[in-house]
SERO-4910 file (N, C-alpha, C, O; in steps of 0.05 Angstrom, whole numbers):
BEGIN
 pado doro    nc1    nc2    nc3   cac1   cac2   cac3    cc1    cc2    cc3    oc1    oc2    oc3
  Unk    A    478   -583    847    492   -582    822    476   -593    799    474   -585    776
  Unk    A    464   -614    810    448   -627    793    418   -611    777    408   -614    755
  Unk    A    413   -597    798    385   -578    790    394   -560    773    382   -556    753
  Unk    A    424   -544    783    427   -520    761    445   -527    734    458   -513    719
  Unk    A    441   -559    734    450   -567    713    428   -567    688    426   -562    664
  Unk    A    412   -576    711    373   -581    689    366   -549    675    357   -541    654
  Unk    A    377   -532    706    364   -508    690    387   -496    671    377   -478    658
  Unk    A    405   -498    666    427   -490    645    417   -498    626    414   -481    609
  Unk    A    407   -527    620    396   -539    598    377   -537    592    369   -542    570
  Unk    A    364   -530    610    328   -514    599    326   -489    580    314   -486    558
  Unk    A    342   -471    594    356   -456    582    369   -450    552    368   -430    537
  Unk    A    379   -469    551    393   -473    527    378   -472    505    378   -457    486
  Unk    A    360   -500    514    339   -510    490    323   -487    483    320   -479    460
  Unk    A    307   -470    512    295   -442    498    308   -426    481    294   -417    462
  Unk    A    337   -418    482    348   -394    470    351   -402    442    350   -388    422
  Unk    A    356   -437    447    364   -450    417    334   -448    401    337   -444    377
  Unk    A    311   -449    409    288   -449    402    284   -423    387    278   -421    363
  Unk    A    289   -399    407    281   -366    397    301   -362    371    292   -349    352
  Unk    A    330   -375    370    342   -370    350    334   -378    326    339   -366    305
  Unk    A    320   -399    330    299   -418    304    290   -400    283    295   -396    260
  Unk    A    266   -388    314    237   -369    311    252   -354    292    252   -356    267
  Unk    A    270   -334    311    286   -313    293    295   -316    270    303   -297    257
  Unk    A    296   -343    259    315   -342    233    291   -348    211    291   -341    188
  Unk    A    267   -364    226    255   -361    214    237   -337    201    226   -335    179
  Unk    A    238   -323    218    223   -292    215    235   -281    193    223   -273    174
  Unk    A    275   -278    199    286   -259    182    291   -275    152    302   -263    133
  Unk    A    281   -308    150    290   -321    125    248   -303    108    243   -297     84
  Unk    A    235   -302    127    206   -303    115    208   -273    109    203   -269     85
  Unk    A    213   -251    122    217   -218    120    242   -220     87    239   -209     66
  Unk    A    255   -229     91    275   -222     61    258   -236     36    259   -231     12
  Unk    A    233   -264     56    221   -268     12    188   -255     20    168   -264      8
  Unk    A    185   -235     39    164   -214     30    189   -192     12    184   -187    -11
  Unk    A    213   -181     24    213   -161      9    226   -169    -24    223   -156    -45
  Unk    A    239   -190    -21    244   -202    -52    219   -199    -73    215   -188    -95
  Unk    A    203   -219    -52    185   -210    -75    165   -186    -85    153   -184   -106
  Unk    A    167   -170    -63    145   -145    -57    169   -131    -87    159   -120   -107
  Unk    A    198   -133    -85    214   -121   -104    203   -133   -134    195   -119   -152
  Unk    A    204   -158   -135    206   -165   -160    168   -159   -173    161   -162   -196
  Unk    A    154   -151   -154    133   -139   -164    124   -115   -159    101   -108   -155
  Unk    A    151    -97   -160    142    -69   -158    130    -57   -172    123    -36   -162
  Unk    A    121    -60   -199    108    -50   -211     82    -49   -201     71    -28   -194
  Unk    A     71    -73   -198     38    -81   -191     34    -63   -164     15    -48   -161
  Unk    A     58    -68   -143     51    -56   -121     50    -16   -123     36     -1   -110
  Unk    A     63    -10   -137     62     19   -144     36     20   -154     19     34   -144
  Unk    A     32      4   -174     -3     14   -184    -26     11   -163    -48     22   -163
  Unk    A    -16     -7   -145    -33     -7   -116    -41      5   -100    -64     10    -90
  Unk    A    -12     15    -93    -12     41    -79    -25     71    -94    -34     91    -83
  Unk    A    -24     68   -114    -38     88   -133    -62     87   -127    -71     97   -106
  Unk    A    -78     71   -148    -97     60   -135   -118     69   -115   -139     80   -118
  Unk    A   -104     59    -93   -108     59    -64   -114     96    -55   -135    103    -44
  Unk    A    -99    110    -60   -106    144    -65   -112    152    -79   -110    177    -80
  Unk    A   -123    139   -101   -141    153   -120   -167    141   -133   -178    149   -154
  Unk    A   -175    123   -117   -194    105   -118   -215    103    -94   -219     81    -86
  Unk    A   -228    124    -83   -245    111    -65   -252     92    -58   -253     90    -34
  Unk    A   -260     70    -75   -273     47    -70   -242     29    -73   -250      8    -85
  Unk    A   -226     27    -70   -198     12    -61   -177     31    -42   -152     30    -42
  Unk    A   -192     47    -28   -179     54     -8   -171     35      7   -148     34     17
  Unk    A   -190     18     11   -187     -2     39   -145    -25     37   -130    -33     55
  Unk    A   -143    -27      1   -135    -41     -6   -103    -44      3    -92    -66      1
  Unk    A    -89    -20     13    -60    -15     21    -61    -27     52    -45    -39     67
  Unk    A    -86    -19     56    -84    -34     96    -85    -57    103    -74    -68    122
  Unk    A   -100    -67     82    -94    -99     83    -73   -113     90    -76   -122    113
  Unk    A    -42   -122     74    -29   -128     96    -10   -120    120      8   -131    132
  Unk    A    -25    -90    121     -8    -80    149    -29    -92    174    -21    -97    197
  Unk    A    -58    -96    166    -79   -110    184    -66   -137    189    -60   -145    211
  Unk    A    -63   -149    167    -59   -185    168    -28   -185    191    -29   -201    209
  Unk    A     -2   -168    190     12   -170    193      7   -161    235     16   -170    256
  Unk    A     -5   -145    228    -13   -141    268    -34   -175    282    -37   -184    305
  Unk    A    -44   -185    254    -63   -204    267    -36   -228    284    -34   -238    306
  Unk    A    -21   -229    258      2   -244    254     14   -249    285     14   -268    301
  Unk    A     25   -219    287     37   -216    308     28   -226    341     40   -239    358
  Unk    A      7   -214    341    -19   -217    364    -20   -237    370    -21   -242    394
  Unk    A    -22   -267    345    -28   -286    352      2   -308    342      0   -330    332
  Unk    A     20   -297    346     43   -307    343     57   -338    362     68   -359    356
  Unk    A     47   -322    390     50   -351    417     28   -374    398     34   -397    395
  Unk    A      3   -363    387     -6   -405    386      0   -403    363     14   -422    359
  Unk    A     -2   -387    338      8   -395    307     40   -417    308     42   -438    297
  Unk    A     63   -403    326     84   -409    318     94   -438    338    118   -445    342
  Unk    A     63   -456    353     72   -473    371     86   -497    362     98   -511    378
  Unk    A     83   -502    330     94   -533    320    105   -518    297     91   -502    285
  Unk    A    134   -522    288    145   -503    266    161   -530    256    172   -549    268
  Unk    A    158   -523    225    170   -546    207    183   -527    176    187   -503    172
  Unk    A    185   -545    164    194   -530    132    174   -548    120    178   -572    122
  Unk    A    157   -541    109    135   -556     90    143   -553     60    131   -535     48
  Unk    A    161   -567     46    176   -555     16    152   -572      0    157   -574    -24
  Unk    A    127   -586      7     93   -596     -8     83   -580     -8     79   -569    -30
  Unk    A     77   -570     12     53   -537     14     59   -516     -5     50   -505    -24
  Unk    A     82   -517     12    104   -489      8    107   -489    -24    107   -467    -36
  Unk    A    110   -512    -36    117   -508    -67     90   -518    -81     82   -512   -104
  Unk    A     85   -524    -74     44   -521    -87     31   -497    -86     19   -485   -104
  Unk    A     36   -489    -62     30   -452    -64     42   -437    -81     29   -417    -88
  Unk    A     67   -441    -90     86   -436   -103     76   -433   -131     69   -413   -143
  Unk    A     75   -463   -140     59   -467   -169     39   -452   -173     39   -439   -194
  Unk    A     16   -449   -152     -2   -432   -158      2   -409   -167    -14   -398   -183
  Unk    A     26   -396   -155     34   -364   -156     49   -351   -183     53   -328   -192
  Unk    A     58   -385   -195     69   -378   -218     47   -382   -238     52   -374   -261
  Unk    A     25   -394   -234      7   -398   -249     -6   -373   -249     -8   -363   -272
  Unk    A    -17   -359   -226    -31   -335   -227    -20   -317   -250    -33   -307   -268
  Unk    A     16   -316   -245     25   -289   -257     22   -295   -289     21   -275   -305
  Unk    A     21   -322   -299     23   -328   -321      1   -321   -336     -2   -311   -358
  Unk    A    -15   -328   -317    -41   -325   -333    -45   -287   -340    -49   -275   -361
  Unk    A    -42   -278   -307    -48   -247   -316    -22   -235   -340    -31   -216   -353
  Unk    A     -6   -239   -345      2   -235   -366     -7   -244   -397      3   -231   -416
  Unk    A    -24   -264   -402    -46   -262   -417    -70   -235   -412    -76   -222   -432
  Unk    A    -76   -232   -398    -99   -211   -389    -88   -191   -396    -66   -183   -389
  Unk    A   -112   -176   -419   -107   -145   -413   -131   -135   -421   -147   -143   -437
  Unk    A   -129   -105   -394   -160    -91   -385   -136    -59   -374   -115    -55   -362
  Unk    A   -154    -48   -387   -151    -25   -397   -153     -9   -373   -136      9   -370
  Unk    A   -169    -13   -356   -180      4   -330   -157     -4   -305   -141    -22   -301
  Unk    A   -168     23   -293   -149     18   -267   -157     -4   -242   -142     -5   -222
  Unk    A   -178    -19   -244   -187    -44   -235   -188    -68   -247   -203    -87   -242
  Unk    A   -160    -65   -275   -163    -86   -295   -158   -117   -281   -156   -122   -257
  Unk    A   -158   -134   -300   -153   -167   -288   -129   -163   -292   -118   -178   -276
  Unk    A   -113   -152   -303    -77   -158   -306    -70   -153   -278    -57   -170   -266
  Unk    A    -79   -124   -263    -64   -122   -236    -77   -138   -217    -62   -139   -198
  Unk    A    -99   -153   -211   -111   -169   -196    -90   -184   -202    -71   -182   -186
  Unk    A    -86   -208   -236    -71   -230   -227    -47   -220   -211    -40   -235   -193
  Unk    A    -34   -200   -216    -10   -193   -204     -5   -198   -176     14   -210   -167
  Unk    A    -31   -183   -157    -33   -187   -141    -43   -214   -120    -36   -222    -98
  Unk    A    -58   -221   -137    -70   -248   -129    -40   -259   -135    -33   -265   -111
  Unk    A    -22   -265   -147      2   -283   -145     20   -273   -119     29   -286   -100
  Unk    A     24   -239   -124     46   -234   -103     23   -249    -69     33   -262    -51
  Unk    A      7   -245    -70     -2   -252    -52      4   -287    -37     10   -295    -14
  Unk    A     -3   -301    -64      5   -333    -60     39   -336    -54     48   -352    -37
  Unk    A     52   -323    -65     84   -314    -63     83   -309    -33    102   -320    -23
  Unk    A     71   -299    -20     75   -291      9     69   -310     24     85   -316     41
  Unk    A     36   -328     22     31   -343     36     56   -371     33     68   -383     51
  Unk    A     57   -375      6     78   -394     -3    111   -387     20    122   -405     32
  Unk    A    116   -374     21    140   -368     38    134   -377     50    144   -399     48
  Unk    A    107   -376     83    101   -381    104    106   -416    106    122   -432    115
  Unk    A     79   -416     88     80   -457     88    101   -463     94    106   -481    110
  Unk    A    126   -445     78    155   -467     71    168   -458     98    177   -475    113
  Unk    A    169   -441    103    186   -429    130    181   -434    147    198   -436    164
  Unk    A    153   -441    154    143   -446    185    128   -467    182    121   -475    205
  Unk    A    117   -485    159    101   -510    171     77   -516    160     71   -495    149
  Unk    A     58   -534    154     36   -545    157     13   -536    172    -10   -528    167
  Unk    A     32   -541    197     15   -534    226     13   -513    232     -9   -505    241
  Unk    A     39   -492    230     33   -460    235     11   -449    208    -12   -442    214
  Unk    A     16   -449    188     -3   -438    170    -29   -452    173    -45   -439    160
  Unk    A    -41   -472    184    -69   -470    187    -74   -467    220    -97   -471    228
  Unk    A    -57   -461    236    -66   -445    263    -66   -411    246    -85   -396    249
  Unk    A    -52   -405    235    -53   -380    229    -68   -372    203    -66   -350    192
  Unk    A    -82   -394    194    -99   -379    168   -119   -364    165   -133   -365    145
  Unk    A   -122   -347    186   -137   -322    187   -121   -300    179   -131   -285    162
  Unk    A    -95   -293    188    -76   -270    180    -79   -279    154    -96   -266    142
  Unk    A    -69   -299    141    -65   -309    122    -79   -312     96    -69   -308     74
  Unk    A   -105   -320    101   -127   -309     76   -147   -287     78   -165   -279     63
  Unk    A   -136   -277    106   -138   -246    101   -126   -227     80   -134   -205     74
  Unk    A   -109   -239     72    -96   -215     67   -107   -215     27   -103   -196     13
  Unk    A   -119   -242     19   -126   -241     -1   -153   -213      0   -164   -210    -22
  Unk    A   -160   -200     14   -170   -177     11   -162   -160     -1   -176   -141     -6
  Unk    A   -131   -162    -11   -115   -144    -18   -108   -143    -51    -94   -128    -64
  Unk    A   -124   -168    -59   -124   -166    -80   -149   -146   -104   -172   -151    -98
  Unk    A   -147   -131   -122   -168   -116   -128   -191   -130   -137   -189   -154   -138
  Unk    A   -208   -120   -143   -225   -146   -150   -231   -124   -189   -235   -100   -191
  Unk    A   -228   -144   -211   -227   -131   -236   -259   -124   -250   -278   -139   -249
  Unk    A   -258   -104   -262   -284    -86   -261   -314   -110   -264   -338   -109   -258
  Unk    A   -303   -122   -270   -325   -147   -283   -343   -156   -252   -367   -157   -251
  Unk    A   -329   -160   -237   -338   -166   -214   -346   -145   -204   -370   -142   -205
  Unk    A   -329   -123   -192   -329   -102   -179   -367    -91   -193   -386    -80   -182
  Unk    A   -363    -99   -214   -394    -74   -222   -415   -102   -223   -438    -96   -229
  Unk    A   -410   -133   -218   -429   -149   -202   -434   -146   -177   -455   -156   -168
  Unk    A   -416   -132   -161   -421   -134   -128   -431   -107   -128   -451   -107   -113
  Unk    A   -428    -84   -137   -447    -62   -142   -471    -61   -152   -487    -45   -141
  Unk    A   -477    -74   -170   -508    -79   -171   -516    -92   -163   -540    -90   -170
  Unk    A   -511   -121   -139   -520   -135   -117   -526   -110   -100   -548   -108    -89
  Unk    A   -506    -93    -98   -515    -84    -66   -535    -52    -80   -551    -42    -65
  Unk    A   -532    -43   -102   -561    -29   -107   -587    -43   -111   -609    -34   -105
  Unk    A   -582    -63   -121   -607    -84   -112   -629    -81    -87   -652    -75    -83
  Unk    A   -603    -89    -70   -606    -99    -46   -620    -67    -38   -644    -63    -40
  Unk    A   -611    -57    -33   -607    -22    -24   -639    -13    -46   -656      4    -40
  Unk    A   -639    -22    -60   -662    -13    -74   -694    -23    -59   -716    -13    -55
  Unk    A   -682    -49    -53   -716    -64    -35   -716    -55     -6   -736    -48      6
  Unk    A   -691    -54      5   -691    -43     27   -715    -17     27   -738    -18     34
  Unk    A   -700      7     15   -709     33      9   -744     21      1   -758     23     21
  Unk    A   -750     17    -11   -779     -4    -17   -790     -8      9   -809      2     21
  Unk    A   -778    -21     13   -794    -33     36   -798    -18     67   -819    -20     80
  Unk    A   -774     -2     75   -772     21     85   -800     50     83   -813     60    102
  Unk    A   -801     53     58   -822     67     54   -847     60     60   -863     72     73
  Unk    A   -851     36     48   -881     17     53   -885     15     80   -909     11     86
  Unk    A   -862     17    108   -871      9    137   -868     44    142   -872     51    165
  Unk    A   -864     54    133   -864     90    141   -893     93    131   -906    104    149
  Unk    A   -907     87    109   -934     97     99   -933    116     81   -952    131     77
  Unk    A   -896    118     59   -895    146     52   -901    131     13   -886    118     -2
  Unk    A   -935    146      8   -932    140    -25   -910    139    -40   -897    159    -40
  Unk    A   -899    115    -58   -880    117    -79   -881     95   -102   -888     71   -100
  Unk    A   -873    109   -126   -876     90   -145   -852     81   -156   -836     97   -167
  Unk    A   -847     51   -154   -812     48   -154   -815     37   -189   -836     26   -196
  Unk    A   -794     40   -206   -785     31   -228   -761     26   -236   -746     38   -251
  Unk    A   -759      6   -223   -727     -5   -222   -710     -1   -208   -707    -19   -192
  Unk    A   -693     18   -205   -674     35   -178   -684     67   -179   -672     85   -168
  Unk    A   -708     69   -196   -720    101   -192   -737     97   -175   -750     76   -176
  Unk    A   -740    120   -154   -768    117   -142   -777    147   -144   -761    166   -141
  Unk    A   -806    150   -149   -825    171   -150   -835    172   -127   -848    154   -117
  Unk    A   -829    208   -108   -844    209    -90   -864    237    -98   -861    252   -118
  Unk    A   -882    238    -80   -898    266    -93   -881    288    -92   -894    307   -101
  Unk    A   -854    296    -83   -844    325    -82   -814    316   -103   -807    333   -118
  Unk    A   -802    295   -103   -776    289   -106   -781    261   -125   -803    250   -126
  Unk    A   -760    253   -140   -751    227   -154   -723    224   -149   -706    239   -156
  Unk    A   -719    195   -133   -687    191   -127   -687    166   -148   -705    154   -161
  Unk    A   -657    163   -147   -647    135   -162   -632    128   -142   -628    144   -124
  Unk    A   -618     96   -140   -602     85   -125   -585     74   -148   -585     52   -158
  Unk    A   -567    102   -156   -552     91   -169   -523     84   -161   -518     82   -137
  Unk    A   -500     80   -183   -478     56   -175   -462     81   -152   -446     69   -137
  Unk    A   -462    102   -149   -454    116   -126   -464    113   -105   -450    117    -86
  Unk    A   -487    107   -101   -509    101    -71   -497     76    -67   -489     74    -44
  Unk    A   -492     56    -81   -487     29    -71   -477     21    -40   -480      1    -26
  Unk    A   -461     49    -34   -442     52     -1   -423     27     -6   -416     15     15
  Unk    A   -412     14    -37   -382     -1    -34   -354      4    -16   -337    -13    -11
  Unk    A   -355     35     -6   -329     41      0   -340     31     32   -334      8     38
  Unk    A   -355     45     48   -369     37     69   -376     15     72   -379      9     95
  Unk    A   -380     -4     56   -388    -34     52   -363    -51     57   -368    -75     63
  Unk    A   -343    -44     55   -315    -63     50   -316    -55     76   -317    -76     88
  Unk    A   -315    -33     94   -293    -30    113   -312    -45    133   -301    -61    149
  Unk    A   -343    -42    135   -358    -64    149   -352    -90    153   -349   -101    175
  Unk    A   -350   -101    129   -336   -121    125   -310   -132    132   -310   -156    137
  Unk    A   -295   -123    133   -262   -122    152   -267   -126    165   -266   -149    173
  Unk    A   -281    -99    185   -289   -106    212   -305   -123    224   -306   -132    247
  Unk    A   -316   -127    209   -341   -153    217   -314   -179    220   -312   -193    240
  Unk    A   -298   -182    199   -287   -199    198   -270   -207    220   -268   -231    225
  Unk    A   -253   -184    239   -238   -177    257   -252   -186    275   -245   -205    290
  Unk    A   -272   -175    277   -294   -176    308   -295   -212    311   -291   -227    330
  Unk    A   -305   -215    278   -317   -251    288   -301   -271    297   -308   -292    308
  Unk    A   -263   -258    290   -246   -277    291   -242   -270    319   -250   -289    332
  Unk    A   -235   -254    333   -222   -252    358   -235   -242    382   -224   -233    401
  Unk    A   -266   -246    377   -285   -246    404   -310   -267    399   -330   -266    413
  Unk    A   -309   -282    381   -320   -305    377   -306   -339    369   -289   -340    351
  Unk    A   -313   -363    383   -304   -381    383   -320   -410    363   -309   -426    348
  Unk    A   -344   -408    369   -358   -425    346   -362   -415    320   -372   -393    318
  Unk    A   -355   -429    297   -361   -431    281   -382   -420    262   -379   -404    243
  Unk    A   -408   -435    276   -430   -418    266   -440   -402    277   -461   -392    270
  Unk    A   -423   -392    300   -433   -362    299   -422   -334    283   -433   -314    274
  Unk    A   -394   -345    285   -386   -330    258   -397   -327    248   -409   -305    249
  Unk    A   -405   -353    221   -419   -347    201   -443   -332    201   -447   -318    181
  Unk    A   -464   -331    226   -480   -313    231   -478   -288    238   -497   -273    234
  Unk    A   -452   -279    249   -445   -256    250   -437   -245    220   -451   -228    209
  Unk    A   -423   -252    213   -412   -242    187   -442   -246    161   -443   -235    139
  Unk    A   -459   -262    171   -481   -255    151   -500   -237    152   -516   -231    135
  Unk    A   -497   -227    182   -508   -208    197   -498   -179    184   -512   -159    179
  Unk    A   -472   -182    181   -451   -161    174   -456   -152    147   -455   -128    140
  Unk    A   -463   -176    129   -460   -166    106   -499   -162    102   -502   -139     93
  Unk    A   -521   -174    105   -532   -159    113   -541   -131    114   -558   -121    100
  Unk    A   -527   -118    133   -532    -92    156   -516    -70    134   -518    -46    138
  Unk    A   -497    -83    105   -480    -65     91   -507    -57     72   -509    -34     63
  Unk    A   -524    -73     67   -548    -68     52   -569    -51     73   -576    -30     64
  Unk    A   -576    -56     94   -599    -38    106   -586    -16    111   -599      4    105
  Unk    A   -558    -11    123   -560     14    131   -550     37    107   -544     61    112
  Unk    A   -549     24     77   -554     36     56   -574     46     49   -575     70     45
  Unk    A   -602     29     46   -628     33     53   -629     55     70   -629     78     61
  Unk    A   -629     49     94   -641     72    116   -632     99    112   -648    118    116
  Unk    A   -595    104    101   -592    124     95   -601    142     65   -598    165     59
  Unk    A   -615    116     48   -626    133     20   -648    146     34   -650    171     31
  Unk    A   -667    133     52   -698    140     55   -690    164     80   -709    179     83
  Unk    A   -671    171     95   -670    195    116   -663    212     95   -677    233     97
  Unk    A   -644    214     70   -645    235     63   -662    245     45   -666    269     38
  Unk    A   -673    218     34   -709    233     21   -717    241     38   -714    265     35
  Unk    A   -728    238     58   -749    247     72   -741    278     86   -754    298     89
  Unk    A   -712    269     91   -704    300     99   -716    330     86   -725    351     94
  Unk    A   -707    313     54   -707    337     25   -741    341     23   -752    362     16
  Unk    A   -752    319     29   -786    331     24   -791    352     49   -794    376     44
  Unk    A   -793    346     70   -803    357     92   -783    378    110   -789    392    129
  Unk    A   -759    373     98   -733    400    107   -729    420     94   -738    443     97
  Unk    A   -710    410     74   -692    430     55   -691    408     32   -676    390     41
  Unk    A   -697    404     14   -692    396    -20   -657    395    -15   -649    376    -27
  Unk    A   -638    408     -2   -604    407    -14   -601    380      5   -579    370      4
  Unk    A   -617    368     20   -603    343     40   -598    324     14   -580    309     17
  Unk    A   -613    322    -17   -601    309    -34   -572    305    -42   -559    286    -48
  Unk    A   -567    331    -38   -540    339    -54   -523    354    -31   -517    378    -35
  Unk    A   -519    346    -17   -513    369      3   -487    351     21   -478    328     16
  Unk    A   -480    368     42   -459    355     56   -463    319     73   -445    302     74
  Unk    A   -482    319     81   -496    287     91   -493    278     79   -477    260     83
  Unk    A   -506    283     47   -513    252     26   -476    249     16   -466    227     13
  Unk    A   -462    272     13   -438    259      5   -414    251     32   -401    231     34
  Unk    A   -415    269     46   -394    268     74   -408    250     91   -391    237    103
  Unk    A   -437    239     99   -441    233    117   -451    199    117   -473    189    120
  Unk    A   -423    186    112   -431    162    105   -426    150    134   -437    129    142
  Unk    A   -408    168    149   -389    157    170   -418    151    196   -419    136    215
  Unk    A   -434    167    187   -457    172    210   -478    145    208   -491    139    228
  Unk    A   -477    134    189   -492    106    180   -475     81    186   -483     61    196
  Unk    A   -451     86    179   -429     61    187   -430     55    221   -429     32    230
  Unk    A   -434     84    240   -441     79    265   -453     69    269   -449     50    286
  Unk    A   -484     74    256   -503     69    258   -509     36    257   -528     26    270
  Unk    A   -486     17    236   -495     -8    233   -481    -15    250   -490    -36    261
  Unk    A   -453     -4    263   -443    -16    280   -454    -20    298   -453    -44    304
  Unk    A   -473     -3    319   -495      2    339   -515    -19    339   -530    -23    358
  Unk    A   -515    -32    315   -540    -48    303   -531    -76    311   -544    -93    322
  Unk    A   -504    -76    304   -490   -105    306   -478   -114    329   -470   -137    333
  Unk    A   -476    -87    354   -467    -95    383   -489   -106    394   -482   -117    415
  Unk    A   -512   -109    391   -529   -125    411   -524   -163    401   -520   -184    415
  Unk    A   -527   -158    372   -523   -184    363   -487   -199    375   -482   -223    379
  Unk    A   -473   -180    377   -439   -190    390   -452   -198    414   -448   -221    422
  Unk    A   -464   -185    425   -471   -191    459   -487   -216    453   -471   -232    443
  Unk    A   -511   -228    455   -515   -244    444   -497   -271    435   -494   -293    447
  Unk    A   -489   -264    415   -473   -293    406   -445   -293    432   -437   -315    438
  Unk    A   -435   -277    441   -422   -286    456   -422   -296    483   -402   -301    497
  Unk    A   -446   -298    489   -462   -306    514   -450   -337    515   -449   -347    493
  Unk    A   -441   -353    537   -430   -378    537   -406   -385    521   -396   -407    518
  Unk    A   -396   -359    510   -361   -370    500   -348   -367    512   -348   -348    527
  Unk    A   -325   -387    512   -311   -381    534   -284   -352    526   -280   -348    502
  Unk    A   -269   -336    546   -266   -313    547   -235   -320    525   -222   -341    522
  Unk    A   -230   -290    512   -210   -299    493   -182   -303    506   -173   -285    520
  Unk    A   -170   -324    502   -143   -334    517   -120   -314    513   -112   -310    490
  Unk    A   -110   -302    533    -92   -293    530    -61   -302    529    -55   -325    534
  Unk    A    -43   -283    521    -15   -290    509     -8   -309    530    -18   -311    552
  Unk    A     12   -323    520     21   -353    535     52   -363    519     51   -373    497
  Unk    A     69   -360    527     90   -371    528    102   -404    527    108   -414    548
  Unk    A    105   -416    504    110   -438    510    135   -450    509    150   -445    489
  Unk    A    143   -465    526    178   -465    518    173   -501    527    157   -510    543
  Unk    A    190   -513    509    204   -544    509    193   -553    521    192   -542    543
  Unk    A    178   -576    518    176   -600    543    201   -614    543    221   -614    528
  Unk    A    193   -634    579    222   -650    575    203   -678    583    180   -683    590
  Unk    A    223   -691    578    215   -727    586    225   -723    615    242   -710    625
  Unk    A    201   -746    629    205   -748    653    238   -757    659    248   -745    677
  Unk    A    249   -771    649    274   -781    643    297   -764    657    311   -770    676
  Unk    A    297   -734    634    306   -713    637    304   -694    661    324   -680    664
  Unk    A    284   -691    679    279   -675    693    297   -672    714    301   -693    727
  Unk    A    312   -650    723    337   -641    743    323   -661    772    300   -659    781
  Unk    A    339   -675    780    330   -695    809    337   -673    827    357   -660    822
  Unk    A    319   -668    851    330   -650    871    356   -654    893    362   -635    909
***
């Protein structure tokens, strides 16, 4: 009697536990969609955006990604759950600060700073729910879903056309240097290069931004959930970003060389515009020896695990 008294009460405390979880879930799901409502505007221009923007395609997947990470890693995120109303309303402040400010901002383009602040706040609005609903402790076991999802914010032209001419830069010495270990004459002038049959530029369309982001995601995915140190991350992901510059490079100089010694249309032709997908393999291919590598001596990734109540020795059903 005594044992199936312990386990009635074991019992209990679990179901009383999941009801928690659950209320916490459905109090945190009504202030995503509160607020996803009270910024429908921003999010409609997002979604716009997002299909009519190549280079912010990536931007709508964002938190349907963060929201699977969420889930996945839900058993250790959700092991210590509190109401943090410090965090929770500091994040808060921030979010009203963002929106304030972007309502000062105005930019004319469809990558202006007004919809970033927008976003950048609804975004703090979301994390801000979490702090308050679930804790201290859950939001930094889970701050990978979590400042993931600041990906989702646009980044406004000012930046956007600094990280484009970083990576034609980059893509420009590559291509340089590329040529110089091939042996193929060229005379470079800035992002022009002179070959004896052809003259390419690496201009702000070569950059491979749209191809460059989604590397990046993934790089980011890969480092979080099949790597465990620290600095290897960081070496992976510098690896990653990296490999968004060479295999820009490698694909300017295959399709020069194509156009000299093939057909002249590999410039302009189905490859140089459709065939970005064939280079993105290509770095991925580049970056699986280095995964193998850094994951040599980690230990293997833990799988799902269930945790329910401890009890005090005190408590425990006597046989």
């Amino acid at each position: 009697m005594v044992l199936l008294a312990g386990k009635r009460s074991a019992t209990a405390e679990t179901t009383a536990l999941d009801i928690n979880v659950r209320k916490r879930w459905v109090l945190f799901g009504c202030w995503i969609v509160l607020s996803s409502l009270l910024f429908s505007h921003a999010m409609i221009a997002l979604v716009r955006m997002s299909f009519s923007n190549a280079d912010a395609s990536h931007l709508i997947l964002i938190p349907f990604i963060s929201t699977w990470v969420l889930l996945v890693e839900r058993d250790k995120i959700l092991l210590d759950l509190s109401y943090d109303k410090v965090l929770g309303g500091f994040l808060f402040f921030l979010a009203c600060c963002a929106e304030l400010a972007s309502r000062f901002a105005r930019d004319g383009s469809s990558l202006g700073l007004e919809l970033s602040g927008h976003i950048l706040s609804l975004v703090l609005f979301w994390v801000a729910g979490f702090a308050l609903l679930f804790g201290k402790a859950a939001s930094k076991a889970g701050y990978f879903p979590l400042l993931f999802l600041f990906l989702m914010v646009p980044p406004p032209n000012f930046l956007l056309d600094q990280v484009i001419y970083l990576l034609q830069t980059g893509s420009a010495w590559i291509t340089g240097a590329l040529f110089d270990l091939l042996g193929v004459p060229v005379l470079r002038e800035g992002f022009v290069f002179h070959l004896a049959r052809v003259n390419i530029e690496v201009a702000k369309e070569c950059s491979g931004i749209r191809s460059s982001m989604a590397l990046l995601i993934l790089a980011l995915l890969v480092a979080h959930f099949r790597l465990r140190s620290f600095w290897k991350k960081v070496l992976f992901l510098a690896c990653g970003l990296f490999m968004m510059i060479l295999k820009n490079g490698i694909r300017i100089v295959s399709l020069t060389l194509l156009a000299m010694h093939v057909d002249p249309s590999f410039l302009y032709g189905k490859l140089h515009h459709q065939g970005g997908i064939v280079f993105f393999l290509l770095s991925l291919l580049l970056l699986a020896p280095l995964l193998w590598l850094l994951q040599r001596g980690e230990p293997l990734p833990a799988g799902d695990t269930h945790v329910f109540p401890s009890q005090s020795a005190s408590k425990l059903p006597s046989a």
